[in-house]
N, C-alpha and C positions, 0 to 999 in steps of 0.2 A: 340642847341641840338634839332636836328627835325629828324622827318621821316628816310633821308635819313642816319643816323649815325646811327642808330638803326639796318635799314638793311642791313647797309654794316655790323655792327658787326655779326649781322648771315651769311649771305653770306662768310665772312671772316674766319668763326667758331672763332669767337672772342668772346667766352659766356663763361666766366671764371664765371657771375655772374648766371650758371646752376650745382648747388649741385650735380645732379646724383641721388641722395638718399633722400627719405622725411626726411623733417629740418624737426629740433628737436625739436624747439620749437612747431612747427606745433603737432608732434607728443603726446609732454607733456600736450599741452593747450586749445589743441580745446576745450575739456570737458567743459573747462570754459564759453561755450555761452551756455551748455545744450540744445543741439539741437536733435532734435529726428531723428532716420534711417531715413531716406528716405528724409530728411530735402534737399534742394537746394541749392547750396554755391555759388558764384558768385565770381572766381578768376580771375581780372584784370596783362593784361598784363602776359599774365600764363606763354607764351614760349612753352617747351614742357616739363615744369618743373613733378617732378617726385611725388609730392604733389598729384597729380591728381589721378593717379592709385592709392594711398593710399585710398585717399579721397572716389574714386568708391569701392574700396575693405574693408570700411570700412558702408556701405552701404550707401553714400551721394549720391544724385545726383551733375553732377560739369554744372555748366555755367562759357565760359572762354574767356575774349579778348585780341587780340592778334594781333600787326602790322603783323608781315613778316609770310607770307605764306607759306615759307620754317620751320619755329618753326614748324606750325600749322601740316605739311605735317609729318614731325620726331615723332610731340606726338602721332599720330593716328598711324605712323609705329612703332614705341614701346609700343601702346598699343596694334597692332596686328590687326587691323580692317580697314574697310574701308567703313569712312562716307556719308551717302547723303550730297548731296551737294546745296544748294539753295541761290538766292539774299535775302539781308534781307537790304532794302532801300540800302546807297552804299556801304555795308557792306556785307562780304561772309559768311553763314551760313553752318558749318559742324555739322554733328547729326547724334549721333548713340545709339540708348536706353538711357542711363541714360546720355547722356554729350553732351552739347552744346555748339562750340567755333566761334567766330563772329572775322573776321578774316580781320582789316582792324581801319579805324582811332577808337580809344575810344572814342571819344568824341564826335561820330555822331549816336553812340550807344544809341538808343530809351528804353524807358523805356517797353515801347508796345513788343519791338523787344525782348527784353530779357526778360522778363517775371516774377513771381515773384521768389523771391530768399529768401530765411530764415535768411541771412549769407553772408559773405562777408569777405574772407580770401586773406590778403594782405603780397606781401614778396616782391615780387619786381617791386612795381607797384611806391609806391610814394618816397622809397630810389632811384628811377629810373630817378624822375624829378628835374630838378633846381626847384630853392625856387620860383623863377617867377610864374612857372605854377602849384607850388600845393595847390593854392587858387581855382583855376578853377575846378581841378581834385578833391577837396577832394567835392565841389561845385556839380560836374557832378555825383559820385558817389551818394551820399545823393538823387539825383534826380533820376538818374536811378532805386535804390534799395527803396526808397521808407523810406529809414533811418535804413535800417537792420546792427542789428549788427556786430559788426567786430573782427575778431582777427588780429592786426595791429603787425607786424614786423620790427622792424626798426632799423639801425647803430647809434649809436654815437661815433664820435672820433672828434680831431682836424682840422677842416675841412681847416686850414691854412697849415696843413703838408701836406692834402693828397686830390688831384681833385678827384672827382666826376666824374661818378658814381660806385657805390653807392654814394649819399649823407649820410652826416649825419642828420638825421631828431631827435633831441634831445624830450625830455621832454615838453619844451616851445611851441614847433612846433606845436607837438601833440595836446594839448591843444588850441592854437591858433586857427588849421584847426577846429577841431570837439568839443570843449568846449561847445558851444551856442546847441551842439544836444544831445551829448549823455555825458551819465556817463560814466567817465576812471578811469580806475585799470590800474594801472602797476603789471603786471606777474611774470614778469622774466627779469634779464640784468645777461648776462654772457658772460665773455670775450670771442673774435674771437681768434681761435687758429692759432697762429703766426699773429694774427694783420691782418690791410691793408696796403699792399707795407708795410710792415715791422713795420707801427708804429700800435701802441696800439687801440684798438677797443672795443667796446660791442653792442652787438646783442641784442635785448630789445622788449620783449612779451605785448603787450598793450590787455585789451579787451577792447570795444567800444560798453555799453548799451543807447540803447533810453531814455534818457529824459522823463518822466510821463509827461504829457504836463494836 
C-alpha cells in the first residue's frame, strides 16, 4: 500500500472513506482535549475531509497533510478560496488565514515546517495504514507535534472478514502505539451503521493526554 494506491483512489473518485459531513465523533468529543479558540489542530492525512470547515468555523486554526493534490485542490474549492501557494522543503505548502495544508509525503513533514500545533485530530490518518507502518507513523507524529494531544479515531471489527482500508486499529494497538507517551481514555465505541462491506463494526473516540514526565 504506497503512494501510488492512494492516488489512484482519488483520481478514480474512489473515497468512499470521505463522510461529506463533520463525524460525530469529532463533533461530540473534541471538548474533551479543552482546547481554547484559536488553539492549532494538526489534521493528518485530511483529504478534503469536511472536519475542517467545522473545525475553522468553530474557531480553530487547521494545519493539514495530505498526499494527492487533487484532495488538497477540492478542500480549498469547497471551502471557496484560493490559497497561496509555496515550497515547504519537498513538500507543497497551501495557506490562507487560519489553515495550512502540506500537500505531499507525511513523513517528510518537518517539525520546523509545520509549526506548533495545540492538537492533533486523527480519522483517517492511522485506520489508513497497514500495521507495518503505524510504528513509524504514530513515531513521526509524536516528533512533528512535539507530543500534542490527540483525539484518536479508529474501526474495530474482524479484520479476518473484512481487507483494509480502513484497518481495524483495536484497543491493544492504541495502547501499543502511544502507551509509553500519553495517558488514554476511551470516549466513545458505537456501532457503524450497516457495518463494513456488510459485517459488523465500531467506530471508537480515544483522547491521547501527555504523560507528566
Amino acid at each position: 500500500m504506497d503512494a501510488h494506491f492512494w492516488l489512484g483512489r482519488w483520481e478514480r473518485g474512489e473515497i468512499g472513506f470521505h463522510e461529506g459531513r463533520p463525524n460525530a465523533l469529532l463533533v461530540k468529543h473534541l471538548s474533551a482535549l479543552a482546547l481554547a479558540r484559536g488553539a492549532r489542530v494538526f489534521v493528518p492525512l485530511c483529504g478534503k475531509t469536511a472536519d475542517i470547515p467545522w473545525l475553522l468555523s468553530r474557531g480553530f486554526r487547521v494545519a493539514g497533510a495530505e498526499l494527492s493534490q487533487l484532495a488538497v485542490k477540492e478542500l480549498f474549492a469547497g471551502l471557496g478560496i484560493t490559497p497561496a501557494e509555496s515550497a515547504a522543503g519537498s513538500l507543497q505548502h497551501y495557506a490562507w488565514q487560519d489553515i495550512d495544508i502540506f500537500q505531499g509525503d507525511l513523513f517528510e513533514l518537518t517539525k520546523a515546517a509545520l509549526g506548533p500545533v495545540e492538537a492533533i485530530y486523527d480519522r483517517a490518518a492511522l485506520v489508513a495504514l497497514p500495521e507495518p507502518m503505524r510504528d513509524r507513523y504514530a513515531a513521526s507524529l509524536v516528533d512533528q507535534t512535539g507530543g500534542a494531544p490527540q483525539l484518536v479515531i479508529s474501526f474495530e471489527y474482524d479484520q479476518a472478514l473484512v481487507s483494509g482500508p480502513p484497518f481495524s486499529v483495536p484497543a491493544d494497538e492504541i495502547r501499543r502505539l502511544y502507551g509509553a507517551r500519553y495517558e488514554i481514555t476511551l470516549l466513545e465505541s458505537a456501532p457503524v451503521e450497516g457495518g463494513l462491506r456488510g459485517h459488523p463494526a465500531s467506530e471508537t473516540a480515544w483522547a491521547l493526554r501527555k504523560k507528566a514526565r
